[in-house]
N, C-alpha and C positions, 0 to 999 in steps of 0.2 A: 360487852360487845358480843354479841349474836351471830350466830350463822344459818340462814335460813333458809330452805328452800320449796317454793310455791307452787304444790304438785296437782295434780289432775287430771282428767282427760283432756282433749284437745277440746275447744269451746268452755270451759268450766272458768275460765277469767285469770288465768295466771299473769298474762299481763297486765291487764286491768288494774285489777285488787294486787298485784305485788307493787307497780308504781305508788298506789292508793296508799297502803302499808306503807313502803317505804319512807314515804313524804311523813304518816303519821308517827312513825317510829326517830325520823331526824336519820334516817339510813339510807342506803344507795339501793337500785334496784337494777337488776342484770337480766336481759329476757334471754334464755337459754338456746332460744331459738336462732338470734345471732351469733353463736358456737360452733352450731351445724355446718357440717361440710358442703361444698355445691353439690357432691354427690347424694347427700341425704337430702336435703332440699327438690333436687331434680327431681330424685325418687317418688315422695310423697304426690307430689305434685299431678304424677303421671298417677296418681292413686291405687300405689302402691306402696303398702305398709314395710313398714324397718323392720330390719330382721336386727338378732342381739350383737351380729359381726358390722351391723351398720351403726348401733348404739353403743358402743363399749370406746370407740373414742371419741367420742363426741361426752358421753358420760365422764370420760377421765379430765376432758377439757371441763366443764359442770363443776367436778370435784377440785382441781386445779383453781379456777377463778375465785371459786370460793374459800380457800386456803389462803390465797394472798395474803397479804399484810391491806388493812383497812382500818381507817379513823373510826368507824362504828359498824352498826350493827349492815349486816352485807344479804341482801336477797336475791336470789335466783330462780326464774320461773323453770322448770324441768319437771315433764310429765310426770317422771319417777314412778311409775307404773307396777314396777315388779320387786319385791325384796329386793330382789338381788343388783337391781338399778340402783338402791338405796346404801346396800352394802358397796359398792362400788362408788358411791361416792362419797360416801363415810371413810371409804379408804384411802381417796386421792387428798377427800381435805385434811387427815389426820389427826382432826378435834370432833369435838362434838356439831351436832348437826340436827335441829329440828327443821319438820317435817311440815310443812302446813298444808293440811288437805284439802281441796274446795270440792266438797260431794253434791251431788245435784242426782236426778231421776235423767235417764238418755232424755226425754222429751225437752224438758226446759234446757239442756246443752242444745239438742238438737236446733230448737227457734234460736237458740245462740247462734251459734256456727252460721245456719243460712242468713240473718242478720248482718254479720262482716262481711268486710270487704278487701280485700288485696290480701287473703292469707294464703297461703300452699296449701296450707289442709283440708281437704275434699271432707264434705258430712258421709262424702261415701264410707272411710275409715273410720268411722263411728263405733263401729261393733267392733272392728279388732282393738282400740283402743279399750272397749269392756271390757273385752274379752282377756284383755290380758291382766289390767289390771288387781292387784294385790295389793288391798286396803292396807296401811299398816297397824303392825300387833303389838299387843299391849307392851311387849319390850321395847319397842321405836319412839324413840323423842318423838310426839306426833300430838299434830291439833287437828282436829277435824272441823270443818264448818259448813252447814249448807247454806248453797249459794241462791236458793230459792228466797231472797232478800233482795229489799235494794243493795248496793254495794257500799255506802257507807254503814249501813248493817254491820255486812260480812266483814270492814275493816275493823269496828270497833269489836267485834267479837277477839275478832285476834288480837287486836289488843291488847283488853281484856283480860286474857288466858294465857297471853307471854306474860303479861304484866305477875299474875296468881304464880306463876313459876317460878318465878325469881322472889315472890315473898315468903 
């Protein structure tokens, strides 16, 4: 049983490809963005970026869900942007926790983003979502995948590469 969580910038497909995964995996999928408080929601919305006192309970709920007790393998989309996003919620679930990264060039997120429809997140927060961003490092459970693929691509890659872990 897995704990996984399906990070990125905002556009990069966490919900997408973690439902995608999840179905391929025989696991459940959780979009993180359903955790959020109305006050973070409203924020964004207004296209204005989360500061760390807006994401540390909303991260502790992220870490929380995914600790639960679960029949298998469990996913959650969460930008997970910054180490210390990642330590934080390495700490709420108390076990191990990989990492799935969907990496893309800003452009191809960007036709992403404008593409959708009914999301809170403005392509205006584009750049601070770069900007903040902190790839994770060779010590972090982490898959990295670029999304410049179609999305059964990028599912099978993950696949793939949980599959090589566990052999």
């Amino acid at each position: 049983m897995g704990r996984y969580v399906i990070m990125g910038v905002a556009g990069s497909g966490k919900s997408s490809i973690g439902a995608a995964l999840a179905d391929a995996l025989g696991g459940e999928y959780v979009d993180g963005d359903d955790l959020h408080p109305p006050s973070n929601i409203a924020k964004m919305s207004r296209g204005e970026p989360l500061n760390d006192d807006d994401r540390w309970p909303w991260l502790d709920l992220v870490g929380q869900r995914l600790g639960a007790p679960a029949d298998g393998d469990l996913l959650i989309g969460c930008s997970a942007l910054k180490r210390s996003y990642r330590d934080r919620i390495r700490a709420a679930v108390g076990g191990p926790v990989v990492f799935l990264h969907l990496t893309g060039e800003r452009a191809v997120i960007e036709d992403r983003m404008a593409a959708r429809e009914g999301h809170f997140m403005p392509t205006s927060l584009l750049d601070s979502q770069f900007a903040a961003l902190e790839p994770p490092g060779a010590d972090e459970a982490a898959i990295a995948v670029d999304i410049d693929q179609p999305p059964q691509g990028i599912v099978a890659e993950f696949v793939r590469r949980i599959g090589a872990r566990h052999d």
